[in-house]
N, CA, C and O atoms as CSV, one atom per row, in Angstrom:
chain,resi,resn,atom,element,x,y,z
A,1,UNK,N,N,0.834,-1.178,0.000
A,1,UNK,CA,C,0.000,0.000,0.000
A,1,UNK,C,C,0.886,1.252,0.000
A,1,UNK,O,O,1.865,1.547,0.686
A,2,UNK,N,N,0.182,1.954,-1.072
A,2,UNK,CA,C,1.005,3.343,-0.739
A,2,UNK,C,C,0.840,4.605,0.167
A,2,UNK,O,O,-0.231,5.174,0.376
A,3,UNK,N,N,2.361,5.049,0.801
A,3,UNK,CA,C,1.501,6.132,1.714
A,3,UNK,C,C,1.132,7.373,0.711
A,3,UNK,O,O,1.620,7.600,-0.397
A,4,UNK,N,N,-0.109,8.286,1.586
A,4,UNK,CA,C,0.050,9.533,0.654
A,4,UNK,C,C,0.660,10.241,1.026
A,4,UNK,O,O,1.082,10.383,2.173
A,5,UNK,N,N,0.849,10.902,0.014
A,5,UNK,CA,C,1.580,12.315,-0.407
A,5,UNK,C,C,1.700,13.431,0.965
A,5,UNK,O,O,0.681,13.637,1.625
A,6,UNK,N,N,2.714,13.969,1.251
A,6,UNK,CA,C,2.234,15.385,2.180
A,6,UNK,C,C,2.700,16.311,1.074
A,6,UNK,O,O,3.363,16.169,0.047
A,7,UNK,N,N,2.060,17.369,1.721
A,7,UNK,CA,C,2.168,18.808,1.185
A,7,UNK,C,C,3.903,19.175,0.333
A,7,UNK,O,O,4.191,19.616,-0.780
A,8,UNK,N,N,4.841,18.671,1.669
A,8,UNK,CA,C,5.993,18.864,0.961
A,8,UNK,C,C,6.828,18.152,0.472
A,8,UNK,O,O,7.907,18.602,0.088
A,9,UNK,N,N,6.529,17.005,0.394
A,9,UNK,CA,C,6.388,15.858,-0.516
A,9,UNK,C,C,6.518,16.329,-1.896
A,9,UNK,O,O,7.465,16.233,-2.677
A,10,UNK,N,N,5.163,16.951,-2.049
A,10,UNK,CA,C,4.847,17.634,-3.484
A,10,UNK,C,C,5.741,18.850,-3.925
A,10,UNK,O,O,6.150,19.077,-5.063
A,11,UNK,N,N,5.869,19.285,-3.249
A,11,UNK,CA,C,6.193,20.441,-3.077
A,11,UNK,C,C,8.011,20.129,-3.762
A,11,UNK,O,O,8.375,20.717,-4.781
A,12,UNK,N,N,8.739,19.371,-3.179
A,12,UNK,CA,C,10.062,18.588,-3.370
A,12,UNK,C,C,10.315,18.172,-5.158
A,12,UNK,O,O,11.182,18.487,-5.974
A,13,UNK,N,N,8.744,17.087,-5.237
A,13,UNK,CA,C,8.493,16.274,-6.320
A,13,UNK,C,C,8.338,17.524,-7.738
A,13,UNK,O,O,8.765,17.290,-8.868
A,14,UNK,N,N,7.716,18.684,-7.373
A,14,UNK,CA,C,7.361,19.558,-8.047
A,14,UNK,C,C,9.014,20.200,-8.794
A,14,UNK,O,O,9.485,19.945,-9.902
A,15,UNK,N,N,9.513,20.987,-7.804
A,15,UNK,CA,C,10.951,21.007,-7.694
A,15,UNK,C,C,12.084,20.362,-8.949
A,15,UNK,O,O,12.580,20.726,-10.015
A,16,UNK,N,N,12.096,19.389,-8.188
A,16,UNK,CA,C,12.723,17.718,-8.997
A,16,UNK,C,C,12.403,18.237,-10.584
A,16,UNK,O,O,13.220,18.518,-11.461
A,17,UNK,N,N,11.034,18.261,-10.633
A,17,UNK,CA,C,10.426,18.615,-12.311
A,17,UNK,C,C,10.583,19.536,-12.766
A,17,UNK,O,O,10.614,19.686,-13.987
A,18,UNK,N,N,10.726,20.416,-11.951
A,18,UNK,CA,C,11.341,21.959,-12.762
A,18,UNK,C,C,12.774,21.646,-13.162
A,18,UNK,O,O,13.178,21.947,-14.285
A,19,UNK,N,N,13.496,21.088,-12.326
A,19,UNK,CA,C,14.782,20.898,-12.339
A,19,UNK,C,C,15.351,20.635,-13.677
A,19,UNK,O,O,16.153,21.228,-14.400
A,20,UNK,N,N,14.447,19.201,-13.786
A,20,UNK,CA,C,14.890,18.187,-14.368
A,20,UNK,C,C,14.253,19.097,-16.318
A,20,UNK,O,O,14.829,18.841,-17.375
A,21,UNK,N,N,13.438,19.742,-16.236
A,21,UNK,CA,C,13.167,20.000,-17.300
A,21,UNK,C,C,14.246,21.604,-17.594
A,21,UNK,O,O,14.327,22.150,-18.694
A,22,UNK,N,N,14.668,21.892,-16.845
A,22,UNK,CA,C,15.580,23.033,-17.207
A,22,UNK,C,C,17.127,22.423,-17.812
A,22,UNK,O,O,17.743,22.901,-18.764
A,23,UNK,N,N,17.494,21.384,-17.073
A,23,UNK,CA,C,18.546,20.598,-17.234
A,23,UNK,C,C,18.764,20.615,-18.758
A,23,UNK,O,O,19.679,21.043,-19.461
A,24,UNK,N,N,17.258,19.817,-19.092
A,24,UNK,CA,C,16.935,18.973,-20.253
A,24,UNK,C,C,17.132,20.011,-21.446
A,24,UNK,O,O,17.793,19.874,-22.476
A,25,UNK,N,N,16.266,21.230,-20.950
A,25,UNK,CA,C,16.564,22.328,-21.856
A,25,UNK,C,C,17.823,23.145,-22.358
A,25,UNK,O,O,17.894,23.657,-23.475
A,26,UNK,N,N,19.093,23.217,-21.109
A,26,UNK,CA,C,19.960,23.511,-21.393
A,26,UNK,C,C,21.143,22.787,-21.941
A,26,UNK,O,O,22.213,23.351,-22.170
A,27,UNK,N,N,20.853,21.157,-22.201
A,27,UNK,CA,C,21.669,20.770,-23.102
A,27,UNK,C,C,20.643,20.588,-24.429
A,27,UNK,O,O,21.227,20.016,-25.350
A,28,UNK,N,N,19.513,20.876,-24.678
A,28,UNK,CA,C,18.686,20.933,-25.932
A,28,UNK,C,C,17.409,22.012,-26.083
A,28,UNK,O,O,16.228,21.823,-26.376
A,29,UNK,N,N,18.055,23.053,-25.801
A,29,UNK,CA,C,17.291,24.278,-26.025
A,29,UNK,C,C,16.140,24.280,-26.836
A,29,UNK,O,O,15.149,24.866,-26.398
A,30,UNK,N,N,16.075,23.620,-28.164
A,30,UNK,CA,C,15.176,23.384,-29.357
A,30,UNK,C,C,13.911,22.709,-28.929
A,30,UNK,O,O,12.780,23.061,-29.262
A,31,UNK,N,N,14.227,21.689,-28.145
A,31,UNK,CA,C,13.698,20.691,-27.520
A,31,UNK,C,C,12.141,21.060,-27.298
A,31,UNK,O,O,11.215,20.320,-27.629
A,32,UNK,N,N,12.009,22.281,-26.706
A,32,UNK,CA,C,10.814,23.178,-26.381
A,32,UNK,C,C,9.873,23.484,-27.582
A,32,UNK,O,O,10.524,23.933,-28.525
A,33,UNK,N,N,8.797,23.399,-27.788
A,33,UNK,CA,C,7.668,23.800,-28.648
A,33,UNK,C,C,7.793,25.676,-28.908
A,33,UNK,O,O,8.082,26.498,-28.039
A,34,UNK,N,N,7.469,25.953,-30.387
A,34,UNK,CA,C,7.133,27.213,-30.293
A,34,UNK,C,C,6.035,27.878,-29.760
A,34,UNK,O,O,4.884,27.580,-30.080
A,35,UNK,N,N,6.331,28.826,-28.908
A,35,UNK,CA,C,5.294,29.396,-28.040
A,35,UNK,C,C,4.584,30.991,-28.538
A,35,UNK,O,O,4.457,31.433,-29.680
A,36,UNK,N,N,4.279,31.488,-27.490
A,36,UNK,CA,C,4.091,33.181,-27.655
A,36,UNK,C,C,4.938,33.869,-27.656
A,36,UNK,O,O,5.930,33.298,-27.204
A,37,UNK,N,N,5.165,35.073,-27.993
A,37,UNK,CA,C,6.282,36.254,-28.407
A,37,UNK,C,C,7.538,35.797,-28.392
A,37,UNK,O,O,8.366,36.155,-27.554
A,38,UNK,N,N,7.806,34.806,-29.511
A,38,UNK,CA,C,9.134,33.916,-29.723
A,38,UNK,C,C,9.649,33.354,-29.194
A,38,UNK,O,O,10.835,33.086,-29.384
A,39,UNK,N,N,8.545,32.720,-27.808
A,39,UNK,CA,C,9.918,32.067,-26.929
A,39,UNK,C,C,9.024,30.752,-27.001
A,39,UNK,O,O,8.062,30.667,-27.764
A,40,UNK,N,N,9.462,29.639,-26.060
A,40,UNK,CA,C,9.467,28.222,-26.305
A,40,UNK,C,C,8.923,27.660,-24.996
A,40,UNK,O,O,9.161,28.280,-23.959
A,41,UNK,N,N,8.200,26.516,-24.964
A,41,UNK,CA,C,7.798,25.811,-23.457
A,41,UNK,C,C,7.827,24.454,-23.884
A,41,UNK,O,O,7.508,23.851,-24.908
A,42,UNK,N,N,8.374,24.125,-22.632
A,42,UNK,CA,C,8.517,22.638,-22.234
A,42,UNK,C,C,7.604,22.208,-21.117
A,42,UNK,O,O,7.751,22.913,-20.119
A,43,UNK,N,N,6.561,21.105,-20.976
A,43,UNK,CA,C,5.431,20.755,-20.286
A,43,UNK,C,C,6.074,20.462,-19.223
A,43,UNK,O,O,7.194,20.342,-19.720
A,44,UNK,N,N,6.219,20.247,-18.086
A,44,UNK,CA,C,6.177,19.422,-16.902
A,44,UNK,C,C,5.308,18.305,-17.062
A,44,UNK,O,O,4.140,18.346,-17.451
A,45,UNK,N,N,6.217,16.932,-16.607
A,45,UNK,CA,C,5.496,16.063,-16.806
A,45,UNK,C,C,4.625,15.424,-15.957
A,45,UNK,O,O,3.824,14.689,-16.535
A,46,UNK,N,N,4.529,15.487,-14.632
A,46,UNK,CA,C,3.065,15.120,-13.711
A,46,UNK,C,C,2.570,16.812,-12.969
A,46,UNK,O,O,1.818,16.834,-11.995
A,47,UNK,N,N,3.025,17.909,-13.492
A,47,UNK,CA,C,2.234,18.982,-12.616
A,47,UNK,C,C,1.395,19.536,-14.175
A,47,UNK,O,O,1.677,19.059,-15.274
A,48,UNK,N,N,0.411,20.552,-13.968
A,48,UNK,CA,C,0.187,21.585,-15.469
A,48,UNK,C,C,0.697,22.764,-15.139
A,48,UNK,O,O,0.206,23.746,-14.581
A,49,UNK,N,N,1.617,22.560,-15.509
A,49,UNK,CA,C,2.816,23.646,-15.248
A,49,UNK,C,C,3.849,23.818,-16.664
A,49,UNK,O,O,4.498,22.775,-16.754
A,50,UNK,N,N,4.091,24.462,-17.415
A,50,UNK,CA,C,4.856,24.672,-18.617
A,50,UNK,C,C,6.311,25.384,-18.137
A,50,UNK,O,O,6.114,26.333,-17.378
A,51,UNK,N,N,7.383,25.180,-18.359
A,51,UNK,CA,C,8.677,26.223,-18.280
A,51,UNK,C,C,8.554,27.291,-19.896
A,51,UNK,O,O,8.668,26.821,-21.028
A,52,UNK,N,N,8.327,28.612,-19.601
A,52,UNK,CA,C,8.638,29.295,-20.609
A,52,UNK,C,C,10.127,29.939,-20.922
A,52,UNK,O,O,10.898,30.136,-19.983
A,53,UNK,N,N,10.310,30.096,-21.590
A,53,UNK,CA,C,11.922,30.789,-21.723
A,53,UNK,C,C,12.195,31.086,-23.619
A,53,UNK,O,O,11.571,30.845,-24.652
A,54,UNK,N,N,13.263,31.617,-23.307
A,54,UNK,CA,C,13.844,31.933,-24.223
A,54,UNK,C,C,15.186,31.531,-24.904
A,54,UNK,O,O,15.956,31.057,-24.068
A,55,UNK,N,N,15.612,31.564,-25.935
A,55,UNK,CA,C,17.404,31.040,-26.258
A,55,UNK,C,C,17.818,31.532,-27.185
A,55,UNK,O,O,17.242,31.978,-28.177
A,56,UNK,N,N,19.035,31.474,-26.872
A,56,UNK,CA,C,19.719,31.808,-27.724
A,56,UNK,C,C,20.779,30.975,-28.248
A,56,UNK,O,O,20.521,29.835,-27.863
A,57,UNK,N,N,21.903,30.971,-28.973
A,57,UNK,CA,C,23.081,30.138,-28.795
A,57,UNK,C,C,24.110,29.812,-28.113
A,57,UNK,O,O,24.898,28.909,-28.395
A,58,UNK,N,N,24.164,30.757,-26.891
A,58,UNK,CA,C,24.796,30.984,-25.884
A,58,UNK,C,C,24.045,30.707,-24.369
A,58,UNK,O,O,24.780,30.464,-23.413
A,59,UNK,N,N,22.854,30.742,-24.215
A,59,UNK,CA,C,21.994,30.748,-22.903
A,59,UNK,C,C,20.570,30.536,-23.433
A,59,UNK,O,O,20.165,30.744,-24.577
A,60,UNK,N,N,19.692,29.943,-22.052
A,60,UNK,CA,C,18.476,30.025,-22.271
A,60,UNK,C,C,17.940,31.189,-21.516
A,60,UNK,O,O,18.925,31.863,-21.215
A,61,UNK,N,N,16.860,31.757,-21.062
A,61,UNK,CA,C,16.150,32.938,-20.073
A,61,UNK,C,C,14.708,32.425,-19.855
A,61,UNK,O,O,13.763,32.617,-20.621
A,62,UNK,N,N,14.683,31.531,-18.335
A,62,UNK,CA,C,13.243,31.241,-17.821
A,62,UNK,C,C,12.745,32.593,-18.026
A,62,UNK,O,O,13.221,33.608,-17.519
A,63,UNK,N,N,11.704,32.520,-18.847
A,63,UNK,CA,C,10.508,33.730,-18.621
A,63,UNK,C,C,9.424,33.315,-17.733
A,63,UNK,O,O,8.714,34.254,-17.373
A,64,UNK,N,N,9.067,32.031,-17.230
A,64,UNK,CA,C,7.653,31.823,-16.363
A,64,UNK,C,C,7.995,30.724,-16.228
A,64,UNK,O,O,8.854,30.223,-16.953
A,65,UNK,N,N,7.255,29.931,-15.028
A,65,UNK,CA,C,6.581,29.092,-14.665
A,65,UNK,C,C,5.111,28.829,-14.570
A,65,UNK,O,O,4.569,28.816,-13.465
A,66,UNK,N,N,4.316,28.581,-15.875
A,66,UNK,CA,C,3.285,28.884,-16.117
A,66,UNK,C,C,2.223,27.714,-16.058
A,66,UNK,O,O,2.305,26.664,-16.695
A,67,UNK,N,N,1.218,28.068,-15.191
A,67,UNK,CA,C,0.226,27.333,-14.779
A,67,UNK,C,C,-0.664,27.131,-15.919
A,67,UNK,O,O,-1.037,28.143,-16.513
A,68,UNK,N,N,-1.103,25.877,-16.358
A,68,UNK,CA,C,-1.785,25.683,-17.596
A,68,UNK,C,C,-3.229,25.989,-17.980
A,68,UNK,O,O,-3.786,25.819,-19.065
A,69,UNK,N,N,-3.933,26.718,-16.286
A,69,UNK,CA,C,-5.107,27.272,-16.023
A,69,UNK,C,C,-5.213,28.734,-15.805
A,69,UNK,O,O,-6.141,29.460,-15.448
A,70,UNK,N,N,-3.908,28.953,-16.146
A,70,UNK,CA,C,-3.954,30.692,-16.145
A,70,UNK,C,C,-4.261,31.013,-17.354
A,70,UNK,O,O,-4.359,30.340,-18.380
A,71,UNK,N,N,-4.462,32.568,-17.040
A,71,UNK,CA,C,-4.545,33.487,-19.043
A,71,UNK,C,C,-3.062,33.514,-19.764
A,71,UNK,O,O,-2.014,34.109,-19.513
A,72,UNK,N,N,-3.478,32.589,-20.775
A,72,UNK,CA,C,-2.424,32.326,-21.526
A,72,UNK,C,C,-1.571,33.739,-21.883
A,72,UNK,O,O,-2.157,34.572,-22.576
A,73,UNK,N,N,0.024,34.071,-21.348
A,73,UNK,CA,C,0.566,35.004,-21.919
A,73,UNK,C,C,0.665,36.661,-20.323
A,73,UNK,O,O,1.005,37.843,-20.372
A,74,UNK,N,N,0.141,35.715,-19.174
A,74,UNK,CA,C,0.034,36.996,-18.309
A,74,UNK,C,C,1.536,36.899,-18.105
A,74,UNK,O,O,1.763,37.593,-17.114
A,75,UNK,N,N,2.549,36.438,-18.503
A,75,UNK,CA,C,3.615,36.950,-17.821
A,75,UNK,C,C,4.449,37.551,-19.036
A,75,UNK,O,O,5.664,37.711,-18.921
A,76,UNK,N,N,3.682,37.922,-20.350
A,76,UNK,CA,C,4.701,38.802,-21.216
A,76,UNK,C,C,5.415,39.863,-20.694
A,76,UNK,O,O,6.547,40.056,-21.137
A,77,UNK,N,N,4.913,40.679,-19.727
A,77,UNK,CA,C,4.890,41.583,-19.211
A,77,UNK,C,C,6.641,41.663,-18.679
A,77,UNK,O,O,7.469,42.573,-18.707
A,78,UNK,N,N,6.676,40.506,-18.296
A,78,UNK,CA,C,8.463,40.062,-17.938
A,78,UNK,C,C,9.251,39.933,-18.904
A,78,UNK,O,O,10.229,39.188,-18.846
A,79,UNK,N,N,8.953,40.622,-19.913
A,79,UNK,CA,C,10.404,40.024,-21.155
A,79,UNK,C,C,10.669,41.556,-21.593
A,79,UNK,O,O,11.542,41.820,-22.420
């Protein structure tokens, strides 16, 4: 039987997934789907959570951590 989850449990697990998808991005920048105002997102894979950012050939630039139930695009405002 499994135990459940606590709060920071998730919270850790959540983490881990950001991590692991920034990692992913900075040895394959491309990797990411084309998004809004030229930049790119990569899904998180058990939260609805997207990494937005940007690249170049030299660096990437997290623009958001974007919730997949928000208004698409409230964080242009940051670029």
């Amino acid at each position: 039987m499994q135990r459940p989850t606590t709060r920071s449990q998730r919270g850790e697990d959540f983490i881990a997934e950001v991590e692991r998808v920034v990692e992913r991005l900075s040895d394959f920048p491309e990797h990411g789907k084309p998004y809004l105002a030229g930049t790119r997102r990569m899904l998180l894979a058990r939260f609805p959570y997207s990494v937005v950012y940007l690249s170049d050939a030299d660096s990437i630039q997290i623009v958001a951590i974007a919730h997949h139930r928000r208004k698409p695009g409230y964080w242009r405002t940051r670029m």
